[in-house]
C-alpha positions in Angstrom: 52.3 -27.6 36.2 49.0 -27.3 37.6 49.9 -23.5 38.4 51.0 -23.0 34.6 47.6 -24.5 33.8 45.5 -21.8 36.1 47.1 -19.1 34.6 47.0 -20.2 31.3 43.4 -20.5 31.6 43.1 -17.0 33.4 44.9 -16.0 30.5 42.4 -17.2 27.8 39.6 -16.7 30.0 38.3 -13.4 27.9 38.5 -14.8 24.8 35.8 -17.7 25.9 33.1 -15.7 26.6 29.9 -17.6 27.6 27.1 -17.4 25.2 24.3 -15.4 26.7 21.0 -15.8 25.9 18.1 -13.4 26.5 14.8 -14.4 27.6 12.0 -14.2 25.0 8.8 -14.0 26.0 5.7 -16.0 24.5 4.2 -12.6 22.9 1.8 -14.5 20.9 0.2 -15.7 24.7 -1.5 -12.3 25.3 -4.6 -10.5 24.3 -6.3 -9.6 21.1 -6.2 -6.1 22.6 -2.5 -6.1 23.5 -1.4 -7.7 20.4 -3.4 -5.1 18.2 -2.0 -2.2 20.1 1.5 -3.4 19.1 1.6 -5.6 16.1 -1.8 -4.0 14.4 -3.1 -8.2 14.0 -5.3 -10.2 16.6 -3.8 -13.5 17.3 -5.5 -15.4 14.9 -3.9 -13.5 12.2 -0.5 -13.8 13.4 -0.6 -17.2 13.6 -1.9 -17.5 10.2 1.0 -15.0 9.1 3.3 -17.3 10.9 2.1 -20.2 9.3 2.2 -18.9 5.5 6.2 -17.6 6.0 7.6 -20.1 7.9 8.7 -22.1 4.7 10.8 -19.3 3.7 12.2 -18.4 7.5 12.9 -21.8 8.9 16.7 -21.9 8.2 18.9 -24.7 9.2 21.3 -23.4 11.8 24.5 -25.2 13.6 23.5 -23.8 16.8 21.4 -24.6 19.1 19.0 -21.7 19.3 17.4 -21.0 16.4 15.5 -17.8 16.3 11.7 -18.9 16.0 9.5 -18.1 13.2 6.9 -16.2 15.9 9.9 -14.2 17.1 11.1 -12.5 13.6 7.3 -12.0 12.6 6.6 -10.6 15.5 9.9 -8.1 15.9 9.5 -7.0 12.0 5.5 -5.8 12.7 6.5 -4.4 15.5 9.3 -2.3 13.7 6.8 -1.4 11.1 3.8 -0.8 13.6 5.9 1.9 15.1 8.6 3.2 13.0 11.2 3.1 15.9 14.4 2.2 16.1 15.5 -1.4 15.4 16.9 -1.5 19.1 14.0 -0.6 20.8 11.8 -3.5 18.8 14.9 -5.9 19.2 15.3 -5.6 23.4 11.0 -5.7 23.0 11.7 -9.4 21.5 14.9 -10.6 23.4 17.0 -10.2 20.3 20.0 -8.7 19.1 20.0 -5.4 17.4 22.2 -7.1 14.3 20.1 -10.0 14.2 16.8 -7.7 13.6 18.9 -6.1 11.3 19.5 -9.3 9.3 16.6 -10.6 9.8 14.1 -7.8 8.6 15.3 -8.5 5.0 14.2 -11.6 4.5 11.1 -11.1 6.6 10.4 -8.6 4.3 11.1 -10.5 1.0 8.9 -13.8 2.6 6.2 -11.4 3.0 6.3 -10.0 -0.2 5.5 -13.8 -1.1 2.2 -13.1 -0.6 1.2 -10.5 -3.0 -0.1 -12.3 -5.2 -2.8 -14.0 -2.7 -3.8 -9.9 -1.1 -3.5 -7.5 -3.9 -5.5 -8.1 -7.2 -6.2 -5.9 -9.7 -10.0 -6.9 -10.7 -9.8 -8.0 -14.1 -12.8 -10.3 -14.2 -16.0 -9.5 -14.1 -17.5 -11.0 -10.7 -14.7 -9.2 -8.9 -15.7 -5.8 -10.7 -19.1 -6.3 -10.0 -19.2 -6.2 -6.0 -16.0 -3.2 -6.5 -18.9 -1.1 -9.2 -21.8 -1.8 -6.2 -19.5 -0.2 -3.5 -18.1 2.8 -5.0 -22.1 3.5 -6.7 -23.3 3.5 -3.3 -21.4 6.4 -2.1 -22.4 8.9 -4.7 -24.2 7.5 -7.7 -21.1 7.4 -10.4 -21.8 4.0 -12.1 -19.1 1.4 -13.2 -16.0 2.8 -11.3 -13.6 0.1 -10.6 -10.7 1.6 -8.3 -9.3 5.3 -7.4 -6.1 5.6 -7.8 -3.7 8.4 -6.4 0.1 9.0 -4.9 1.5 9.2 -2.0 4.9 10.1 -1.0 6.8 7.8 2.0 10.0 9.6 3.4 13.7 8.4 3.5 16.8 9.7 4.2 18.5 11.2 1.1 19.9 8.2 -1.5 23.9 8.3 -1.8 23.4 8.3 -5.8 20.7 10.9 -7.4 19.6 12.3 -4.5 17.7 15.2 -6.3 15.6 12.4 -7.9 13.8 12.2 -4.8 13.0 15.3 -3.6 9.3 15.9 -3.9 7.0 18.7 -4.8 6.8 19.6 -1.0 10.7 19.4 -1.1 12.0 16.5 1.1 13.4 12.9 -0.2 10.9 10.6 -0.6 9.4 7.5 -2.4 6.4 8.3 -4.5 4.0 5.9 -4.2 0.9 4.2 -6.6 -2.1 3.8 -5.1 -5.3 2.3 -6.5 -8.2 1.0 -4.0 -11.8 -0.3 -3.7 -14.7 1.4 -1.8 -14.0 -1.0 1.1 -10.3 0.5 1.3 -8.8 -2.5 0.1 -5.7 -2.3 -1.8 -6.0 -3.2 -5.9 -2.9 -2.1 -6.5 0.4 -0.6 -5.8 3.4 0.8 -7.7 6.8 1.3 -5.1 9.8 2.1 -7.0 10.2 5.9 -8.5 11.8 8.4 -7.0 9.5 11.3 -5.2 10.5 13.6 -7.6 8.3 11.7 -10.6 5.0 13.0 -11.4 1.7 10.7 -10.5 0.9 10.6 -13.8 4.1 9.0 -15.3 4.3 6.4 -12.8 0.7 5.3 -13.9 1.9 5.9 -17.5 4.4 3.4 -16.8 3.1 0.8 -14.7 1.2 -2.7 -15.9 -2.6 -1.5 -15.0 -2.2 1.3 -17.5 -1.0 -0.9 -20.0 -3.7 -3.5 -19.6 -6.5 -1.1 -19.3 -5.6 0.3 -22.8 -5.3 -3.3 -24.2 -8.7 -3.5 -23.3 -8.5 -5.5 -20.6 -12.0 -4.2 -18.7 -13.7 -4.1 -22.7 -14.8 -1.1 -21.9 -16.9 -1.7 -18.6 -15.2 -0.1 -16.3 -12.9 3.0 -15.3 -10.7 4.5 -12.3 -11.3 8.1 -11.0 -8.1 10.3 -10.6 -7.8 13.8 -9.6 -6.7 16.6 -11.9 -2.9 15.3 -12.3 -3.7 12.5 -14.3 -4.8 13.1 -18.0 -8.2 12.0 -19.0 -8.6 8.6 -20.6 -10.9 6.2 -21.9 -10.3 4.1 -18.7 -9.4 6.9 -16.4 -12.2 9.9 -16.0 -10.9 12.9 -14.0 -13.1 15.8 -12.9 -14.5 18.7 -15.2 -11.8 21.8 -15.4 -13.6 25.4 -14.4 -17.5 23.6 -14.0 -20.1 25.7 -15.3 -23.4 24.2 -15.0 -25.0 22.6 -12.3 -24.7 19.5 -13.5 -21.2 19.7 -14.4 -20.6 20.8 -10.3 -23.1 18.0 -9.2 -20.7 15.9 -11.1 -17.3 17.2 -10.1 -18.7 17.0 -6.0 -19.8 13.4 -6.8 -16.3 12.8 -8.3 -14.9 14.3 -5.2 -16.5 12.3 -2.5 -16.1 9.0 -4.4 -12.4 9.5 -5.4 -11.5 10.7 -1.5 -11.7 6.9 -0.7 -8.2 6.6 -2.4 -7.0 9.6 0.3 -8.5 7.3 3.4 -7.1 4.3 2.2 -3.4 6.3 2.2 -4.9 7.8 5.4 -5.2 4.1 7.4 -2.3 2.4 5.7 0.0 4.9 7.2 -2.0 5.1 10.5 -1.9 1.4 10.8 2.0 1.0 9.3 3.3 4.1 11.1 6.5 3.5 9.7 5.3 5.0 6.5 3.6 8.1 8.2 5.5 11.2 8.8 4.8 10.9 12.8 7.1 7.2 12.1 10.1 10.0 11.2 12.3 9.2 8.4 13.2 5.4 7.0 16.9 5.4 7.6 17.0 2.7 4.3 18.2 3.0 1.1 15.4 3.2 -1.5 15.1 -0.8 -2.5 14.6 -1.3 1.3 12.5 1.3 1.9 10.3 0.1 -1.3 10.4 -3.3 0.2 8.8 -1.8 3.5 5.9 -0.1 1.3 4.7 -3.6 -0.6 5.0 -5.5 3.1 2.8 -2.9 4.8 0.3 -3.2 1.9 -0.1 -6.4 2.0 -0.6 -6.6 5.7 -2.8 -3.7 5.2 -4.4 -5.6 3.3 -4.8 -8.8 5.3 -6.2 -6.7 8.1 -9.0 -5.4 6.4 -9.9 -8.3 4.5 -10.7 -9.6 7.8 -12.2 -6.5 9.1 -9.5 -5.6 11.7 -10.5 -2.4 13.6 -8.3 0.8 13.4 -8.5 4.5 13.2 -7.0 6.1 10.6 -4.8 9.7 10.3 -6.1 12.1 8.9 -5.1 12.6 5.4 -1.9 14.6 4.4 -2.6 18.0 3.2 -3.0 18.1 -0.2 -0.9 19.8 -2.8 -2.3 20.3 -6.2 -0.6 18.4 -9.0 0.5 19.9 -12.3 -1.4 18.8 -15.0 -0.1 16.1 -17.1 0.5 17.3 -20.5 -1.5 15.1 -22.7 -4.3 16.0 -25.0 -7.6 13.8 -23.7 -8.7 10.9 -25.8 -11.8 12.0 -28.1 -13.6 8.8 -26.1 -13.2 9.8 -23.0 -14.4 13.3 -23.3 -17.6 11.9 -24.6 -17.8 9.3 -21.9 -17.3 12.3 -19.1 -19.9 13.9 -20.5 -22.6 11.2 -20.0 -21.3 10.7 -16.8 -22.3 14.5 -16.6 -26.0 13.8 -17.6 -26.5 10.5 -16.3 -29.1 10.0 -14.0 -29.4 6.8 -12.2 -31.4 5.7 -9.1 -30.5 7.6 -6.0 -27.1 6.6 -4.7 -28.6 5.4 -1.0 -31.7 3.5 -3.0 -31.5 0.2 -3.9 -28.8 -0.7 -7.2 -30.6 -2.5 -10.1 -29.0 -5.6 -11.4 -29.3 -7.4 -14.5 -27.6 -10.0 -16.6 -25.0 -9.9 -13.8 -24.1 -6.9 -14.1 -25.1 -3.3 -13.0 -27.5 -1.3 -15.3 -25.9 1.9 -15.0 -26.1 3.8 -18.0 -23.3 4.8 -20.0 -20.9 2.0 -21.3 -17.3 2.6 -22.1 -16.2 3.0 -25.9 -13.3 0.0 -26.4 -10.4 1.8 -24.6 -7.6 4.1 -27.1 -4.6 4.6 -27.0 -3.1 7.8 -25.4 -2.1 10.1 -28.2 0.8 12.6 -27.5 1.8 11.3 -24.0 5.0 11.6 -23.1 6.8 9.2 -21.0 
């Protein structure tokens, strides 16, 4: 009997494999510099990450291992730090390629969580006021509250309406709304039309355009876009084929202030290389790969907040837009061409305040609505 036994357990012996566990080191117990170089956050910052997701990563679990909340925030910053393979991060954090798999899902939904808290549009008037200072003091255009451009993320070509997404420069991609502060800070960002839709629908379509033309600023404030986007009451684009000097003094002024948009894009994908085209392609479909975009920005934005060092890539090359086909508002015309004439103190001297808020000038007529757009 005893023999029986023995082979009857030699028999069964592969089918009751031991559970192996890897070793996983204590990343968060290493340098600012180390941690920076991998996971773009100083440890501070990745303990306060840890701490605001862990309600919605702490899972109960029969086993005896559960994978620590340091561990999947880690592995998922790492992924999107670099862009690489899911293995490569995985065997970095002593985990199982299918568990980061499964895992950077949720990571990704409990950071988008957090939205909210990192990326506001400035609606009220003490936020606008410190947003108008900044982008006065780079070239002298008063009341600006955001520039706002697109930027196009790659991904492997969609299984259903693939030709959606191929882009002006002709790969598949993600075109992506952009609208920032002087101090590169994301106000807002739009992830979820194909590359193949123009800049100036998705801003036709998305909730700041509809609030700005309820009159949600009261006519105090504006965004600067390039030539793609049509020129609004709320939305002031540079002068087509300058004449004048002042018209060209304008258009340069317009230039160098909008190009913040163009660094922000510029250190987002730097930081988040997953996004940049030195990351490769995101192997994802496009609710994933949209779901990558609004967790980078938000930990873009958490990093500058705190003034987290990083050098950014150089912009993409641009690629002029075609014009939207919309007739200006009557308003906004008008309002371009004080902006054309103004003259305010000198953009490096000091900014005049009064009544709490900037003397600058012209003031916005109560924003219209866009006639003849066509969504």
């Amino acid at each position: 009997m005893a023999d029986l036994a023995l082979l009857e357990d030699a028999y069964y012996a592969p089918l009751r494999r031991e559970r192996v566990f890897q070793d996983r080191r204590d990343l968060l117990n290493t340098s600012d510099e180390w941690l920076m170089s991998r996971f773009r956050l100083p440890r501070h910052l990745l303990l306060e990450l840890c701490n605001n997701l862990e309600p919605y990563l702490q899972r109960e679990t029969r086993r005896s291992r559960a994978l620590p909340v340091p561990v999947q925030v880690l592995s998922t910053l790492g992924f999107l730090a670099t862009g690489t393979f899911q293995r490569e991060t995985a065997d970095r954090s002593g985990i199982s390629q299918p568990t980061m798999s499964c895992m950077l899902s949720s990571m990704l939904a409990a950071i988008r969580t957090l939205i909210p808290h990192y990326i506001q549009f400035p609606y009220d008037n003490a936020q606008q006021t410190m947003i108008k200072r900044g982008f006065y003091e780079i070239a002298g255009i008063p009341n600006v509250i955001g520039a706002i451009d697109c930027t196009h993320v790659r991904l492997k070509p969609p299984s259903v309406n693939d030709y959606a997404y191929i882009n002006r420069k002709n790969y598949h991609s993600v075109n992506v709304q952009i609208i920032c502060d002087a101090r590169l800070c994301l106000l807002n960002v739009v992830a979820r039309w194909p590359g193949g839709t123009h800049d100036a629908f998705i801003f036709e379509h998305s909730s700041v355009r509809r609030r700005l033309q309820e009159g949600a600023l009261r006519g105090h404030g504006y965004l600067l876009g390039d030539r793609g986007y049509p020129l609004l009451d709320f939305l002031i684009t540079p002068v087509p084929n300058p004449v004048t000097h002042q018209e060209r003094n304008f258009n340069h002024a317009h230039a160098r202030t909008r190009a913040t948009v163009e660094r922000c894009v510029g250190l987002l994908k730097g930081r988040w290389l997953c996004l940049a085209h030195a990351g490769g392609t995101l192997l994802y479909s496009p609710e994933k790969v949209c779901n990558i975009i609004l967790a980078c920005a938000v930990l873009h934005n958490m990093a500058e907040i705190n003034r987290v060092p990083f050098d950014a890539l150089a912009p993409d090359p641009e690629v002029p837009v075609e014009q939207w086909a919309a007739p200006p508002a009557l308003g906004a015309v008008q309002l371009r061409r004080d902006l054309v004439g103004f003259k305010g103190p000198h953009p490096s001297g000091p900014l005049a305040v009064a009544h709490g808020r900037l003397v600058d000038g012209p003031r916005l007529a109560p924003a219209q609505a866009l006639g003849g757009a066509q969504g």
